[in-house]
C-alpha positions in Angstrom: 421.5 243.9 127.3 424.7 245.7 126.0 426.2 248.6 128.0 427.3 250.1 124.8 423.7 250.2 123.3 422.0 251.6 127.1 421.4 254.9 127.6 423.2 255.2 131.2 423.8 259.2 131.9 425.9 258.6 134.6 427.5 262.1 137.0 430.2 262.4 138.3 428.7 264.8 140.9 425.0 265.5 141.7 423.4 268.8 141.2 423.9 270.8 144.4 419.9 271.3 145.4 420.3 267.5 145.5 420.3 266.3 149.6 419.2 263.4 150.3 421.7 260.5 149.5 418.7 259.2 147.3 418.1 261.8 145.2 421.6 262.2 144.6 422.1 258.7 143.6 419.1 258.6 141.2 420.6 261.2 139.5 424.4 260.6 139.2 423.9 256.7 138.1 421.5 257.9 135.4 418.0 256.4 136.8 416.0 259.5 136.7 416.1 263.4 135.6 413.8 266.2 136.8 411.6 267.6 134.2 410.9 270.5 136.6 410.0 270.7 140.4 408.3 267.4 141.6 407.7 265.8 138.0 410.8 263.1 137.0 411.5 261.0 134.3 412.8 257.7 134.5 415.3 256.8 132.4 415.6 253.0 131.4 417.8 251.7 134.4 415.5 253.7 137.0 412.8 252.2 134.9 413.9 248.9 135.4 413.6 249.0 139.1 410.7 250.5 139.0 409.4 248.2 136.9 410.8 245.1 139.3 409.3 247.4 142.5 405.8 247.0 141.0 406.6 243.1 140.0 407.2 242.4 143.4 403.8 244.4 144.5 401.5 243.1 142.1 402.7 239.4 143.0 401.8 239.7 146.5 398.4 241.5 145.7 397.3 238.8 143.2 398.7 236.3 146.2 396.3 237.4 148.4 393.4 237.7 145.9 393.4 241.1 145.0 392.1 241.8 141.4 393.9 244.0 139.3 392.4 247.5 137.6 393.4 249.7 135.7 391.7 253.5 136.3 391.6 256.7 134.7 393.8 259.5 136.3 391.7 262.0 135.3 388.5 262.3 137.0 385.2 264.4 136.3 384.6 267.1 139.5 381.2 265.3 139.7 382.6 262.2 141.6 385.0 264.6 144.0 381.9 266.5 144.8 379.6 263.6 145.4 381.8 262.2 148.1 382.3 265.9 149.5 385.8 266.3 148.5 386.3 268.5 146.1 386.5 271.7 148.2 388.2 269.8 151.1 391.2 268.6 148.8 392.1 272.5 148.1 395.2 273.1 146.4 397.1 270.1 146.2 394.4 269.1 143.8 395.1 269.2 140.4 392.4 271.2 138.5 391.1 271.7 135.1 388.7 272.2 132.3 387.6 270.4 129.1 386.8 272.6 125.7 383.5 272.0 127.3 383.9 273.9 130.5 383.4 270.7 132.3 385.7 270.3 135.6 387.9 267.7 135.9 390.6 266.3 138.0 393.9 264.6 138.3 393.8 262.0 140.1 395.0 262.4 143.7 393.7 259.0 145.2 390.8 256.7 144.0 388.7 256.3 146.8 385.4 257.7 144.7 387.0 255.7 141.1 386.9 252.4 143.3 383.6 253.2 144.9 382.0 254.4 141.6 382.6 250.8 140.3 381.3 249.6 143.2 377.8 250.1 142.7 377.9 246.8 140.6 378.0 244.9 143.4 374.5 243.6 144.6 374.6 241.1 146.9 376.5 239.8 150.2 377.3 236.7 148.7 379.5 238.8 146.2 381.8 239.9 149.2 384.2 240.5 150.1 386.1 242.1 147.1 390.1 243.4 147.2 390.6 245.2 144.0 393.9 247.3 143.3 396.1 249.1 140.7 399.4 250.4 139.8 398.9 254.3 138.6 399.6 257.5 138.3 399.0 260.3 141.0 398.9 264.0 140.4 399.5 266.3 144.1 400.4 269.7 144.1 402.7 269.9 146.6 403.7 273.1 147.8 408.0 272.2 148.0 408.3 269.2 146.4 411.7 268.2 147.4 414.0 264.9 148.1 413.9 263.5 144.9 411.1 260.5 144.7 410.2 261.1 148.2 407.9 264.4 148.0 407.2 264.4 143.9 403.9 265.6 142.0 403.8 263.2 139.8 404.4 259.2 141.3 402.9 255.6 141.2 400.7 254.4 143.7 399.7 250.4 144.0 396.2 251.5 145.6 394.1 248.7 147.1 390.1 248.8 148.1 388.8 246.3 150.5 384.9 246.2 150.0 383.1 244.1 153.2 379.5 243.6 154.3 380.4 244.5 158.1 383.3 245.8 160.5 384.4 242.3 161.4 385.1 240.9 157.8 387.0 245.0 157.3 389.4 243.7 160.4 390.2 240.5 158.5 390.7 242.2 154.9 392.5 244.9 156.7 395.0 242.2 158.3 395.5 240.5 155.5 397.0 243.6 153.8 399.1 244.1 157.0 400.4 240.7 156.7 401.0 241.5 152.7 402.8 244.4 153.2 405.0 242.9 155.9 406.2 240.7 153.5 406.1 242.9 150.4 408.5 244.9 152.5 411.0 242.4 153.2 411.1 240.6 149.6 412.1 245.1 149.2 414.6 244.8 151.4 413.4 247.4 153.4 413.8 247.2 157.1 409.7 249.0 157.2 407.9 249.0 160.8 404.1 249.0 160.9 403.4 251.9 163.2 400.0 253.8 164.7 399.1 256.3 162.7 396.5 259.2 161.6 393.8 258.4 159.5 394.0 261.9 158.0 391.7 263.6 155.4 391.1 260.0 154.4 389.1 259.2 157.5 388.2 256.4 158.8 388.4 254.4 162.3 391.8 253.4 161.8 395.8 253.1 160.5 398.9 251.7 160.4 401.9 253.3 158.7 404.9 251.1 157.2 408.0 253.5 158.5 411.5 252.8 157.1 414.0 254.5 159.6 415.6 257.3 157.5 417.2 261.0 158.3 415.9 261.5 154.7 412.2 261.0 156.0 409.6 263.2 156.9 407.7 261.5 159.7 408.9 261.3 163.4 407.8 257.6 164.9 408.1 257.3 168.5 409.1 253.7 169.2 410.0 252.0 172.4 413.4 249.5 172.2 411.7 247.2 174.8 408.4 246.6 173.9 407.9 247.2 170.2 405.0 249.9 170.6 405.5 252.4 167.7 403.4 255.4 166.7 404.0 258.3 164.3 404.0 261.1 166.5 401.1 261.8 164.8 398.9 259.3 167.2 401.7 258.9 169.9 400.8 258.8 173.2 403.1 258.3 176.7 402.9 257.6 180.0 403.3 261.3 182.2 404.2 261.0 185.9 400.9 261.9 188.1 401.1 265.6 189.4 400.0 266.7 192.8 398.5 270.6 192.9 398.2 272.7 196.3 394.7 273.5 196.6 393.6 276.3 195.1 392.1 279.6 196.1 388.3 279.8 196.3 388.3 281.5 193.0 391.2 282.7 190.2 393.2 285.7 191.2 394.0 288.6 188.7 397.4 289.7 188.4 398.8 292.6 186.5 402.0 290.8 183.7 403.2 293.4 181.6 405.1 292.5 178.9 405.0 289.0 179.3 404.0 287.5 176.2 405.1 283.8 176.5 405.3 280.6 178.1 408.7 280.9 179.4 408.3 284.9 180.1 405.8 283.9 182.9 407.7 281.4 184.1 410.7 284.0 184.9 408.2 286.5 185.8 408.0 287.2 190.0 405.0 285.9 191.2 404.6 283.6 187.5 404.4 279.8 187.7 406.5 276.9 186.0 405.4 275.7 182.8 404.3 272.6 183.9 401.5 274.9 186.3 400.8 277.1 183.5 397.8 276.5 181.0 398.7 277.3 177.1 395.4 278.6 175.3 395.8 278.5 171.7 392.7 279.9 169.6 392.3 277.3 165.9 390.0 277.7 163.0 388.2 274.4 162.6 386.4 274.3 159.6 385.7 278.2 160.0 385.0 277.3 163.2 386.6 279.4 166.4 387.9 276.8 168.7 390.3 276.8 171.7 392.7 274.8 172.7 394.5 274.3 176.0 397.3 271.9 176.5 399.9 272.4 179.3 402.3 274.9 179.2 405.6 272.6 178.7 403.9 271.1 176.2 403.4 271.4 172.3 399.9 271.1 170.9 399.4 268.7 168.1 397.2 269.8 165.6 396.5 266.3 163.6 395.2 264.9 166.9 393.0 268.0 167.4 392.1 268.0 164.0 391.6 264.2 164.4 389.3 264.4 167.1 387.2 267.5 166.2 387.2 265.1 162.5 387.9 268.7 161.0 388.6 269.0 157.3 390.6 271.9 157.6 392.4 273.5 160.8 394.8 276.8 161.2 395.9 278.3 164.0 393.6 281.9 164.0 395.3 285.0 163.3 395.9 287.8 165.9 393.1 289.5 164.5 390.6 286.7 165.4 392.1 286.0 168.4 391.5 289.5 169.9 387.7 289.6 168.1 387.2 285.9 170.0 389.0 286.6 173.6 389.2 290.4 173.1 393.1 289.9 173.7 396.3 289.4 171.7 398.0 286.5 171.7 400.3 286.2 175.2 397.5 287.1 177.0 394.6 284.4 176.0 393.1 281.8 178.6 390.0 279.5 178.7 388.5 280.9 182.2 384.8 282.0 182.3 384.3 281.8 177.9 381.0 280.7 177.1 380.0 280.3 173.5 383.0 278.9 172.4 384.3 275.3 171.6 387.1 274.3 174.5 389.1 271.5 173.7 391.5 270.4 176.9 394.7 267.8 176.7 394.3 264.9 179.2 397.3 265.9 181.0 395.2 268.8 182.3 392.3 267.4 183.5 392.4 267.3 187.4 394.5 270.2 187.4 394.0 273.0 190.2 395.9 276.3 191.3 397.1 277.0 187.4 398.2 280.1 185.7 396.3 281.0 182.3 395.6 284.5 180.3 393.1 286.3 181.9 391.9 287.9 178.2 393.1 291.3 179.1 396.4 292.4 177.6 399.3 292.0 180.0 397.2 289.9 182.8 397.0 286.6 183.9 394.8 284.7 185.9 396.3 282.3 188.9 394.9 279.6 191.7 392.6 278.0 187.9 390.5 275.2 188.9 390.0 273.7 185.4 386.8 271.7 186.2 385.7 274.6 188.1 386.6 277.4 186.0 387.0 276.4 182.5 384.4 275.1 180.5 385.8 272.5 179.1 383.8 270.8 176.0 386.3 267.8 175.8 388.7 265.9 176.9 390.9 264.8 174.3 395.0 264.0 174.1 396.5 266.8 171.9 400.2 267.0 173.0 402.9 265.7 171.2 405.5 263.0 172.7 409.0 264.1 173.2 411.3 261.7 173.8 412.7 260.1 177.1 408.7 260.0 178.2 408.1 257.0 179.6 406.5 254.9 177.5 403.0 254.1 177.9 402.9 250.1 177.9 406.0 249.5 179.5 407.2 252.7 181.2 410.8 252.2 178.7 411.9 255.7 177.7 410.6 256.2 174.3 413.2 257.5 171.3 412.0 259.5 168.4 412.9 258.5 165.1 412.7 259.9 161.6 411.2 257.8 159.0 410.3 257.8 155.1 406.4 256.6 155.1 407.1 253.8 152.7 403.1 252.5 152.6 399.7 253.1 154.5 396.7 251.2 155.6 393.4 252.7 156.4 390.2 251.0 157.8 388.0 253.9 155.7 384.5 253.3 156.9 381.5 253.0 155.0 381.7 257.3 153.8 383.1 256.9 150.5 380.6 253.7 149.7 377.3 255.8 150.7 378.5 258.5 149.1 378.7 256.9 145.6 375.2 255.0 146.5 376.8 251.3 147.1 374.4 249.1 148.5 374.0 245.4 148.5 371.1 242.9 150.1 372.5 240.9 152.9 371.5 237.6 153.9 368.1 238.8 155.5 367.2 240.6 152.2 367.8 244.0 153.7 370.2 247.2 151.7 373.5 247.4 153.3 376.0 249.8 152.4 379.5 247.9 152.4 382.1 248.8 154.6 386.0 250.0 152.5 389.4 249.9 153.6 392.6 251.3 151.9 395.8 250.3 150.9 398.8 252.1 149.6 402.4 251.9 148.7 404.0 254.4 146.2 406.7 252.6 144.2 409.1 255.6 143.6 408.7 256.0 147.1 409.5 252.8 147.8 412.7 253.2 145.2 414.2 256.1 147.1 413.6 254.7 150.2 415.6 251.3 148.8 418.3 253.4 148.1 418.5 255.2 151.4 419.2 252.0 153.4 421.3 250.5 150.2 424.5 252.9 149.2 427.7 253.6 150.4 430.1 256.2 149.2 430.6 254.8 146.0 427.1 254.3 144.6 423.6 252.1 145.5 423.9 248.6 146.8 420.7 247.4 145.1 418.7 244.0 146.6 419.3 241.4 144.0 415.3 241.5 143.7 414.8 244.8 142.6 418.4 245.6 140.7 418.3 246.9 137.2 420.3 244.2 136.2 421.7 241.2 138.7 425.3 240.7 137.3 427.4 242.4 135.1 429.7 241.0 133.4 433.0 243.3 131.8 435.2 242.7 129.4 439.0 244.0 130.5 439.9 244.1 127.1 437.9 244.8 123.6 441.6 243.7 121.5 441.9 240.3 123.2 440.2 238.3 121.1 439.7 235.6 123.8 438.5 237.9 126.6 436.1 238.7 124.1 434.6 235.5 123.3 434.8 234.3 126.9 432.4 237.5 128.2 430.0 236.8 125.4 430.0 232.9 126.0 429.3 233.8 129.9 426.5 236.6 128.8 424.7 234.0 126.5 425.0 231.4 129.2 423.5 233.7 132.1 420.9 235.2 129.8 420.1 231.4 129.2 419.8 230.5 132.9 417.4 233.4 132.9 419.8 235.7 135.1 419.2 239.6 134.6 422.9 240.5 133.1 424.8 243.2 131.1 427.9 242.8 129.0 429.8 246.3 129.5 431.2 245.7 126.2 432.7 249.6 126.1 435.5 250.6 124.6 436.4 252.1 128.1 439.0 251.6 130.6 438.4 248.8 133.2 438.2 251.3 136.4 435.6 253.3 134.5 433.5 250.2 134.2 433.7 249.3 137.9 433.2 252.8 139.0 429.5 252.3 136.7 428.9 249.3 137.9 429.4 250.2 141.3 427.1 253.3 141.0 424.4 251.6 139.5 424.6 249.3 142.4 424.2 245.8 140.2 424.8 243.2 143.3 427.3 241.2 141.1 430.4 241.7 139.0 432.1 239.2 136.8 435.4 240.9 135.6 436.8 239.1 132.0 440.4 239.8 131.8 443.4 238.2 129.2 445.3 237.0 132.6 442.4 235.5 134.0 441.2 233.7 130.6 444.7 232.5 129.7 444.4 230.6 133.3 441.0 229.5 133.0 439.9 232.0 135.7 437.6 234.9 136.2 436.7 237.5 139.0 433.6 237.5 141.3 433.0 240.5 143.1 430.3 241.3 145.4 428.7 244.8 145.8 427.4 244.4 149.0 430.2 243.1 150.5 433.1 244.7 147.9 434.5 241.0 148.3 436.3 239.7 145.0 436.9 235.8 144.6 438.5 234.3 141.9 436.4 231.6 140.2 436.8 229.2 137.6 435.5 230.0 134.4 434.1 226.6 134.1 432.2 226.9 137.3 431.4 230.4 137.5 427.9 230.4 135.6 426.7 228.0 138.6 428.3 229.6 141.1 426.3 232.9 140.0 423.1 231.1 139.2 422.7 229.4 142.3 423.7 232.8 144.7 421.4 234.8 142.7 418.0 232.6 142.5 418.8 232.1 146.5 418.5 236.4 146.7 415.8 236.9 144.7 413.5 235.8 148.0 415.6 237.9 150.9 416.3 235.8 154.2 412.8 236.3 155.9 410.7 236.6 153.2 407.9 233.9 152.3 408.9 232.6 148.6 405.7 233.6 146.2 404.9 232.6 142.6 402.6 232.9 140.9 
């Protein structure tokens, strides 16, 4: 490829709504350009990578065994409401009609697609079955933002696992952790499999891939000493045992004007510390009033509540259906004596006497609560999220909180989506089974964005050799020299013929405009043709990464190059695949 003849938009600046450092760089080297909010179009060089990204993927699925598909991204709303889903996706489904009137879909995921096809399958012996593909998704999100990490619009490799029982699901579903794991280092990216939320997906289990990133959206708590890592999401710690003064032989009324808060009561004469107070917050689950109590230094987590009621939806209630529940506002809410209503309880509260709680009459509390005695409870389930310095719960290390881009996702699914769409297959005794499905997903531009936000410096990306638009670039000092001129294109043909991924900036431009591209664009190498260099038999060798230039033979330097770049294309760490 010849600079001159590529279509490279390059900026100077980035647009000024553009934050993270990847969304910046994908626009100022000239890989991508918003069509409008959460919907981009990659421009050739982006397209490359992208391209390579998916390369990279697909060789690891078809390593394993997978089988590759191809689906359609628009669906018919008779599949989405077969499995149950097409009230519970809401609005980040996108919606619409054929001239028919018929509903249909863009695709958000292809759990029911996969499935669908499914039905094919008749018999044990035909399992297991890994099946994938590289497509389009459609979500409406409500702020896309961040470039290719929160988009509307993005390409998903999705994998389906399809087994006959749970213990052939664990080995389909290690095998894709062991995939990833290595999909991710051939990427580059430093990606950490973490516990995680199964979500509106379901299921009895996940594992996230987290790439540490201030440009992320998740918080993973991790622990330095012993590896564990969860999103916060799932994460749990290890809380110091608490001792309580025993309580009086039944809960105390107390008058608390004004006091509408955690920390008011705690300042209030005659209140109780946070840690002795009992936090009742009042949720819709699936239009369902329930309440939920966590400590009062504590912050409820509402994906493991909605986890463990397996709620489709969940919102706190308003102050309106708080009062028509409790017959209270908010500030003023507690758990002790309701009946009728669904009381879910954090762990760290169970045990606990002399408490403080609402007492469901505005401006009065309750203390001396015995929560097995007074409260209730329905279950006992952990709801409060980790903060970090908790110890941590294998090894008692203070856990850190970090911020991480989800870069892929495993899920052990279950058998929901397979009865739904009436799989069944005979098993060995000649009895129906229905097939137990695990998910699999990485999102490319995803991946992209996140290659660039642990790749770039102040000048531009520093792409991975594996996934670099193009793997050297070679630039001609000088277009009048007629020398300089026939060495670059001698040293193009050669590369090109050595089957190494090169341009020949062949612009009529000056030389620091040609590094300043070629460092944007982040391609790993540079070989810079100059008349001084030529007359001596010598060229330069820069390196991106390392901004290290060498001076190397001209004779030699097509080895040199060659040799350094077929060792990168397999990162240190990374099993070599072919196919």
């Amino acid at each position: 490829m010849r600079w001159s003849n590529m279509f490279v938009p390059t900026l100077r600046d980035a647009p000024g709504d553009a934050e993270a450092p990847s969304h910046k760089l994908l626009l100022r080297g000239g890989f991508a350009r918003q069509l409008h909010s959460g919907h981009y179009s990659m421009l050739p060089l982006g397209w490359r990578v992208h391209q390579k990204i998916s390369e990279i993927i697909r060789l690891h699925m078809d390593a394993m065994g997978a089988q590759e598909f191809h689906l359609p991204a628009m669906h018919p709303a008779r599949i989405w409401k077969q499995s149950g889903r097409w009230d519970v996706m809401g609005d980040e489904m996108f919606r619409l009609q054929d001239r028919k009137g018929s509903d249909l879909a863009l695709g958000m995921t292809h759990e029911e697609v996969f499935a669908t096809h499914g039905v094919e399958i008749s018999s044990y012996k035909d399992l297991p079955q890994q099946w994938y593909q590289i497509q389009l998704k459609f979500r409406d999100e409500p702020r896309p933002k961040s470039g290719l990490l929160r988009v509307r619009e993005f390409y998903m490799k999705d994998a389906y696992s399809f087994d006959i029982d749970e213990a052939g699901l664990d080995k389909s579903f290690d095998a894709y952790h062991d995939a990833y794991v290595q999909i991710f280092k051939h990427l580059s990216l430093p990606a950490v499999p973490v516990e995680a939320s199964s979500g509106a997906m379901g299921g009895s289990g996940s594992n996230e891939f987290m790439v540490p990133s201030d440009a992320g959206e998740d918080d993973v708590v991790m622990c330095a000493d012993c590896g564990y890592a969860a999103n916060v999401e799932r994460a749990t710690s290890a809380l110091a045992e608490v001792s309580d003064d025993a309580p009086p032989a039944a809960p105390e009324i107390f008058d608390t004007p004004d006091v509408r808060t955690i920390k008011a009561l705690a300042e209030f004469d005659g209140g109780a510390a946070a840690d002795r107070q009992i936090k009742t917050m009042v949720m819709v689950a699936d239009d369902e009033v329930v309440l939920a109590l966590v400590r009062g230094d504590h912050g409820l987590n509402e994906q493991k509540l909605s986890d463990g009621l397996r709620s489709a939806t969940l919102r706190p209630a308003s102050a309106d259906e708080a009062q028509k529940a409790l017959g209270a506002l908010p500030g003023s809410l507690g758990a002790v004596g309701v009946d009728g209503i669904r009381i879910v309880a954090d762990l760290a509260l169970q045990g606990r006497t002399n408490m403080t709680t609402g007492a469901n009459i505005d401006d009065k509390h309750y203390r001396g609560v015995d929560l097995a005695r007074d409260v209730a409870v329905t279950e006992w389930l952990d709801l409060r999220t980790v903060t970090a310095g908790e110890p941590c719960v294998t090894c008692g290390t203070a856990l850190e909180i970090i911020r991480c881009i989800e870069a892929g996702h495993i899920f052990k699914l279950g058998r929901k989506y397979a009865a739904a769409m009436g799989m069944s297959v005979l098993d060995e005794n000649g009895d129906k089974r229905v097939p137990i499905m695990g998910s699999y997903g990485i999102g490319v531009g995803r991946a992209m964005a996140a290659i660039i936000e642990t790749h770039h410096d102040d000048n531009g990306v520093i792409w991975p050799v594996a996934v670099a638009p193009f793997e050297v670039s070679v630039i001609l000092v000088s277009l009048r020299d007629d020398d300089t001129v026939a060495a670059g294109e001698d040293l193009y043909t050669q590369l090109r013929q050595r089957g190494i991924d090169v341009v020949l900036d062949d612009r009529d431009a000056r030389a620091g405009v040609k590094f300043a591209d070629t460092e944007l664009t982040g391609i790993p190498w540079r070989i810079t043709v100059g008349p001084k260099g030529v007359a001596a038999g010598m060229v330069e060798l820069t390196s991106r990464a390392t901004g290290e230039t060498v001076e190397v033979a001209l004779a030699d330097v097509v080895d040199q190059v060659a040799a350094t770049i077929e060792a990168a294309r397999i990162p240190d760490g990374a099993d070599p695949i072919y196919r």
